[in-house]
Structure formats: structure tokens, C-alpha cells
N, C-alpha and C positions, 0 to 999 in steps of 0.2 A: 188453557189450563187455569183453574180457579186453585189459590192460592191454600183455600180451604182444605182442598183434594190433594194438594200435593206431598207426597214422599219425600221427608231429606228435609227439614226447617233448619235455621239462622242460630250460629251461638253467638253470646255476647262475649264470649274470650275464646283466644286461639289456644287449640291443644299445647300443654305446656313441653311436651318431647317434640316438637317440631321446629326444625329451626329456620326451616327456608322460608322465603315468601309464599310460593309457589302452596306449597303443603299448609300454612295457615291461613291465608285467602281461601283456599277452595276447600278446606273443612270446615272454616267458619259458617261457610256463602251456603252451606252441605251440599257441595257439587263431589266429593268424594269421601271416603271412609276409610282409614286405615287400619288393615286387619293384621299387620303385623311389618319388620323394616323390611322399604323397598317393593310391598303389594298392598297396594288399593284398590279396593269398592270401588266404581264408580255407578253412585246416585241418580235419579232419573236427569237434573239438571247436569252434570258432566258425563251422561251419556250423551245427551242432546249436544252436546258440545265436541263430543268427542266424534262422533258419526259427521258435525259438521265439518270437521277435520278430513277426516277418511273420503268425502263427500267430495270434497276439494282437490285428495291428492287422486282419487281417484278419476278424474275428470281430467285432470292436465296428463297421467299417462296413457287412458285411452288415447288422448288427443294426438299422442306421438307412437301412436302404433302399438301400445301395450294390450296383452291379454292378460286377464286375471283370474287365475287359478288359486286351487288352496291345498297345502301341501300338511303331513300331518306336524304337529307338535313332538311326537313320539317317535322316536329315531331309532334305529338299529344301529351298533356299532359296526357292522360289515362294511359301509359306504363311508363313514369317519378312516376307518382303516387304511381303504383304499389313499387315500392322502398323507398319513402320517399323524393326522389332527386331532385321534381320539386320545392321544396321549399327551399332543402338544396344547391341548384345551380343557385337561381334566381336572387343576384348578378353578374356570371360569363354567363347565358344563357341571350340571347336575347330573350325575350317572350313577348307574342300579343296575342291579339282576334282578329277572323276573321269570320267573319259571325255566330259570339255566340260563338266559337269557339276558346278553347286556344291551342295557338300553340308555338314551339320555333325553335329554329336553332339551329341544332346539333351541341351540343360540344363534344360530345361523343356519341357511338354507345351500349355500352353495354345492355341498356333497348331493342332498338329493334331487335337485332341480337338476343337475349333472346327469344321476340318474336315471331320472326321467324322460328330457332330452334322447338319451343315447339309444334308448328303447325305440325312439320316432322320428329321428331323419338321420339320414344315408347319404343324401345328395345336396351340389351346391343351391340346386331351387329349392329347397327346403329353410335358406335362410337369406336375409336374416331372420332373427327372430327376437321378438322380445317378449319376457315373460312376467307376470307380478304378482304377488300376492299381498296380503294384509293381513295382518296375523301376530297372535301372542308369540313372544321369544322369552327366555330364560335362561339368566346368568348369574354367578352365584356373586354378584357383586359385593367386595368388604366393604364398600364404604357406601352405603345405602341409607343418606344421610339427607337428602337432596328434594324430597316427594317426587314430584312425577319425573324431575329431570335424572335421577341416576336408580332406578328401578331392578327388583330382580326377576320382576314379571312386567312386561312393558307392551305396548301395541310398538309395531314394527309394517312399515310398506319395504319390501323389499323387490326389485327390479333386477331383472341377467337378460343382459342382451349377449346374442350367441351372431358371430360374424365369421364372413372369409375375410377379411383383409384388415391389416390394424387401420388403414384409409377408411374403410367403414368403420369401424369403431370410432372412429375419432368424429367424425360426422355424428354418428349418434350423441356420442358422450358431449357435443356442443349442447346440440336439442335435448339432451337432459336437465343439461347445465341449467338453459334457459326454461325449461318446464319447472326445477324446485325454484328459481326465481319468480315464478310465478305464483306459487304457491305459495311461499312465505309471505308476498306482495299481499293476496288476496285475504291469509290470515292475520295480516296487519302485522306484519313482522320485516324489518329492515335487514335481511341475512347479506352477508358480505362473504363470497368467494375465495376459500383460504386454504391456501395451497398447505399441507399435510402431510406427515408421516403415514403408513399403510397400518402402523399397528398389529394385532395379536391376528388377528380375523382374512384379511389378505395380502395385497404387495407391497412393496416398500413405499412410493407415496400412492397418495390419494388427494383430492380437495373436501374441505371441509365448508357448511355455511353454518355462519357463522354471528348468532347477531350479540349488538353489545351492549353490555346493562353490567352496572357496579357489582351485584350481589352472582356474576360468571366465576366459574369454577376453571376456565381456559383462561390463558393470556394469551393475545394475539399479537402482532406488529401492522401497525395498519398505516396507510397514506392517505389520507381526506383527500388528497388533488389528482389522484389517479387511480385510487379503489387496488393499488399492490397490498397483498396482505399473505401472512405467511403464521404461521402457529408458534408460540414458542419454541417446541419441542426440537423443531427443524431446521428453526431459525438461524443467520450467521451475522445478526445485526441485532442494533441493540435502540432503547429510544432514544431519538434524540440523531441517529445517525442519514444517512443522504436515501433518498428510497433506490431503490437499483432501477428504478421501470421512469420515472421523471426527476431526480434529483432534490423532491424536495425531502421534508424532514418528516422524519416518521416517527408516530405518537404508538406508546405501551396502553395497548385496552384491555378491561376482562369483559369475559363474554362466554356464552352457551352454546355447544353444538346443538346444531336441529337437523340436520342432515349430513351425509358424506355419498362421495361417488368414488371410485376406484377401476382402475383398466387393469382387468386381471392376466388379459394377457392367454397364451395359453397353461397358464399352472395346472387349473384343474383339468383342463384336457388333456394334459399329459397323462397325469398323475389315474384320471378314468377311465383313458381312452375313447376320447369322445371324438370322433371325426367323422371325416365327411367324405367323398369322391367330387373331386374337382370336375370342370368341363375338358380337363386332359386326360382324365380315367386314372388321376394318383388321390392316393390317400389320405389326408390335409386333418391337422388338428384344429379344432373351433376355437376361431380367437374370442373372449367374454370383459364383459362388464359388467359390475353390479354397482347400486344403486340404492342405499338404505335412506329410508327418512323415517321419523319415530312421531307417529299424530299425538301418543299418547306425552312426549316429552315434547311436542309441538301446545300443547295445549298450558304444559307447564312453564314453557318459556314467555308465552301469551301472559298467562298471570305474572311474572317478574316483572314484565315490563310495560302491561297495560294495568296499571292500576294505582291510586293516589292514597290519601289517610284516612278516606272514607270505606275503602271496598275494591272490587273490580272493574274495569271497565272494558267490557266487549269489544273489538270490534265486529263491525254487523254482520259480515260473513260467517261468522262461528259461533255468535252469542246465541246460548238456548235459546235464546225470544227476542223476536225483533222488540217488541213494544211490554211495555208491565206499567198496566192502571193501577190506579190509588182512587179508594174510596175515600171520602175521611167522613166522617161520624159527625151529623148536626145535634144536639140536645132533640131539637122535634122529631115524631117520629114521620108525621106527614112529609117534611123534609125529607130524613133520612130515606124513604119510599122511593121520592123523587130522583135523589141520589141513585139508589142503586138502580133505580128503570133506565136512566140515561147511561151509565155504565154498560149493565147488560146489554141496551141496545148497541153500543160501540161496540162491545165483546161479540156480540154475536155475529153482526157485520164484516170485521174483523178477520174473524176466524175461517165465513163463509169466500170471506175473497182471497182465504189462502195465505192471510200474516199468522205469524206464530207468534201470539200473545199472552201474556200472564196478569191475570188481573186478582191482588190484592181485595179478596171479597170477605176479608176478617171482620167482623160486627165486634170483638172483644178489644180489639188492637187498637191501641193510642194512635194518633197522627204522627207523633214522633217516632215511635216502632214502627209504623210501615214506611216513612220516609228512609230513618238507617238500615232498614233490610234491602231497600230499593236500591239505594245506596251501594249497598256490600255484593248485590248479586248481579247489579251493573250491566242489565237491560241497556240497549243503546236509546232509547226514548222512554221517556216518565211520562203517563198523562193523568193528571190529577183532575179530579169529579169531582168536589164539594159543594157546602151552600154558597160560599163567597163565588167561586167561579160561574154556578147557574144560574145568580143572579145577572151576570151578563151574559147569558145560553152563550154559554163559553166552557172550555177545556184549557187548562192549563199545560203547558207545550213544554220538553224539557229533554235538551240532549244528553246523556252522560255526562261527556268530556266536557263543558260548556257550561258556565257559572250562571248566568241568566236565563229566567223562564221567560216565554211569553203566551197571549191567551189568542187560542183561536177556534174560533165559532163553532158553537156545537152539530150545526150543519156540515160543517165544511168539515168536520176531523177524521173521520173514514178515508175521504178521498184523499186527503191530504199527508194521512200515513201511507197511506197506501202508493201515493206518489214517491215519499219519500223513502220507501222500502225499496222502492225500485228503482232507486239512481245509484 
């Protein structure tokens, strides 16, 4: 993508109603737009980022058996009913009549994924079963104060595994464990396992992941020597006290939910009648679990915690663009020519072998405006083209995270991203 072309350009001051990091990094950077509290735009650059997300979760639950369906947004209150929850959620759900008809906006899936389900297996070979989707949720959140991280329109992956036995449940709900571990790993995020209250939505606990950064909205209790962690909410220790799991001393952190997992157990089976025929010919309620993680509040806890007093800094899994070239501008214009032939030719290269590049092709733009834009939108490599560098048919080399540049051979710079794209 040429710099020129793109949708969504750099301010030089953060919207003054935004208080979080999260909402002013990525409206600066224009990776998102806010149309009003709690729902955001997002701009071709935080789309890119945010499908990098989806990309990710979506790959580690295939990996463990998941299929991915897509369920509507638009809910009928007949199946809330069935549970009790159209009224135990009518603060939190957005809900209307429409042509006599009450309706709401999904804040959650488990009524009709139930539904669904009970329409299509009978018997014990029919499961288990695990199900996913990815998809917009909506909750009428009061404190929508947070940008991407506390939303009233959000991206949501949500997962229901449907079982006989809570022994399979628990088996899976390991391999889930370890699948969001994964995922937070891959989008450069350190989540910690923290055991939970069940909340408004399902059972009494749940686990939470959990990562931690000063400007978190949770306080957790954590152990650095054994990874015990528990939520405040639930909590019966305090800092400072002996951890229950190794004795030592446990430290008070804040920090941001990025995901939760929950053993539902059979409630909603009860509650819909969702069962099954055993291999003894009785009748058996579906034991379930679900499994939220939010890419679009994954993408906002990335910005809290990947980024310094310059801008963002990606990590490479999820950054819109592996690589963002920098032209800079000679006085000649035979030079400047020169400049951009050697550019182009890396860009095109580049592009041809499959990196996702951004190249800075502004002719108006100071050296110092495209360095603090490069800066702010925090590509995981800088490679800078000018006359000082072709003077040694050379490219200037520059990681994000990483204070020092260094120059390497205009021959050699395709292969050499390209290698390093792929470690």
C-alpha cells in the first residue's frame, strides 16, 4: 500500500474526549474512528489488524476441533425466554418491538446456539461437539469509557462445546485453556490464568486471561513463582499475603480481561431441553462450555501495552504491515528519481513475495513527518531510502522496539526481510 493511496492519515493531537491509551494511539495512528461512546470505525489500518486477530483465533480453534458458524445478531425473545434471561438481561440487552415483535441484539449466543444444536443431534455419536463463531455483540454498557477495551458494539469469538460426560468437558476445557494461551502468545500478549467469578452472562466461576498493564480496569492477586492468580472480585487474600498454591507472597496487579472460559454445566440444557440418547437408550442432558475471547478488545489491550512515547508498536503477528519504507526527499531532482526507483523496486519485490508493506511515497512530507508517523503507526521494521543511504547502495534497517538502526545492502534487502518476516 502506497502511503499516498491510503484511507485514515496521522493527527498530531489525541481526540480530547478520550481518555484511555488504547482510543488515543489508534485514533491518532487513524486505525479507528469513533462514531459515538463505546462504537468504533474501524479504518483500513485497524481493520488490517483486526482480521490479523480473527486470523489467529481462528486457526488455534480449528486446531482443536472447532467449526465455525455464524449465528444472526437479531434475536427473538422466545429462546431468551426459555432460560429466564430476557428479563434477567434487560438492563445489559438492547431490546425493541418490531412489527409486534420483540426482539434484541445479541449479547451473547448461548440461547440460540442451544437452539440450533437441539434441532441436530439425538444421539451420543453426535458429540462431542464443538462450535464457533466471530461476530458483533451488543451490550448497553454504562461505563463506555475505555475505547476498544469496554465497548457497546464489540467483535466477539465465542466457542460451546456440547459433551456426555463432565470428564470430557474438562479434557476439552484443558485444550482450550492452552489454545487462548496461545493466542495471546502469538498476539504478543503475556495473559495469566485467573480463576473468576461466572458473572451476569453464566455460572458462578469461570477463568479469566488476564494480562497486566498499569492503566487495567481489573485488579487481580497474582504469584510471580507459581502463576496462582485469582480476580479480586473472588478473591479471600489480600497483598502481601502467603499464595495458597506455593507459599510465597502475592503481589496486587491491574490489568485487562482478554478472554474468559466457563463450564456451563448443564443449565442450559435444562433450561431447553437439549439432550441426547445415551448408548443405554436413556435420555441424558448435554453437558456445555463456552469460551469468549473479544479480538476487537484483543486488539485494544495490544495498544495499552505495546507502545512507548512515540506511537505503537506492533507485534509482527497482528501489525497491518510487516515493513513501512521511508522515502526522504534530496534537494536534486535526479537524486530524488533515484530515490524513488530503488524504493519502488524493493516495494514491488516485496509485495510480489507476499510481505505486506507500506511504503511512505509522500513527495510534500518533511523527513521529520514521515519519521513521527512511522513512529506512531509502528510497523515492526522501518526501512529508510535516501541520498545518504544510496550513497552506500545501502537501506537503512530499523526495528520498532529497538533504538539503533543499521545499513544493509541494497542487494541484499528483499531477501533479508523476507527472511526476517519469516522467523
Amino acid at each position: 500500500m502506497r502511503y499516498s493511496l491510503l484511507f485514515g492519515k496521522t493527527r498530531k493531537t489525541a481526540p480530547h474526549d478520550e481518555e484511555s491509551a488504547n482510543a488515543r494511539l489508534l485514533t491518532r495512528a487513524g486505525f479507528i474512528e469513533k462514531m459515538m461512546a463505546g462504537a468504533y470505525a474501524y479504518l483500513p489500518l485497524g481493520f488490517r489488524v483486526l482480521n490479523n486477530i480473527k486470523r489467529i483465533v481462528r486457526e488455534e480453534m480449528d486446531a482443536i476441533g472447532g467449526q465455525e458458524l455464524l449465528m444472526p445478531a437479531l434475536q427473538s425473545k422466545e429462546f431468551w425466554a426459555e432460560t429466564g434471561r430476557w428479563e434477567k438481561l434487560r438492563d445489559v440487552m438492547y431490546q425493541f418491538k418490531s412489527r409486534g415483535k420483540e426482539l434484541g441484539l445479541a449479547t451473547t449466543h448461548e440461547e440460540p446456539i442451544v437452539h440450533i444444536v437441539r434441532q441436530h443431534i439425538s444421539s451420543y455419536k453426535d458429540l462431542p461437539l464443538y462450535l464457533y463463531q466471530v461476530q458483533d455483540k451488543f451490550r448497553n454498557e454504562p461505563r463506555a469509557k475505555a475505547g476498544l477495551l469496554r465497548g457497546r458494539e464489540f467483535s466477539m469469538k465465542d466457542l460451546y462445546s456440547f459433551h456426555r460426560t463432565t470428564e470430557d468437558l474438562e479434557d476439552f476445557y484443558k485444550k482450550a485453556t492452552e489454545a487462548y494461551k496461545k493466542i495471546f502468545k502469538r498476539c504478543g500478549l503475556d495473559a495469566i490464568v485467573t480463576q473468576a467469578s461466572g458473572g451476569a452472562f453464566t455460572t458462578e466461576f469461570s477463568h479469566e486471561f488476564q494480562v497486566i498493564t498499569a492503566s487495567g480496569e481489573d485488579t487481580i492477586y497474582f504469584c510471580a513463582a507459581c502463576g496462582w492468580c485469582q480476580n479480586k472480585e473472588i478473591a479471600k487474600v489480600k497483598a502481601g499475603d502467603k499464595c495458597p498454591a506455593c507459599g510465597k507472597k502475592i503481589a496486587e496487579k491491574k490489568s485487562i480481561e482478554a478472554g474468559n472460559i466457563f463450564k456451563l454445566g448443564t443449565k442450559y440444557s435444562h433450561d431447553m431441553k437439549l439432550m441426547y440418547t445415551d448408548d443405554d437408550g436413556k435420555r441424558k442432558e448435554v453437558i456445555m462450555g463456552c469460551y469468549g475471547i473479544g479480538p476487537s478488545r484483543i486488539m485494544g489491550a495490544i495498544a495499552e501495552v505495546c507502545h512507548d512515547d512515540k506511537g505503537l508498536v506492533w507485534p509482527r503477528a497482528v501489525a497491518p504491515f510487516s515493513a513501512h519504507i521511508l522515502t526522504i526527499n534530496a534537494k536534486d531532482d535526479a537524486m530524488n528519481s533515484e530515490i524513488v526507483a530503488a524504493a519502488s523496486s524493493i516495494y514491488d519485490k516485496l509485495s510480489k513475495g507476499g510481505v505486506e508493506v507500506l511504503w511512505d511515497d509522500r513527495t510534500e512530507a518533511s523527513a521529520g513527518e514521515k519519521l513521527n508517523d512511522a513512529d506512531l503507526l509502528g510497523a515492526p521494521l522501518r526501512l529508510i531510502v535516501s541520498e545518504k543511504t544510496l550513497k552506500d547502495n545501502a537501506v537503512e534497517w530499523k526495528a520498532r522496539h529497538e533504538d539503533k538502526a543499521s545499513m544493509v545492502e541494497l542487494r541484499d534487502i528483499v531477501k533479508k526481510v523476507e527472511a526476517w518476516v519469516r522467523e
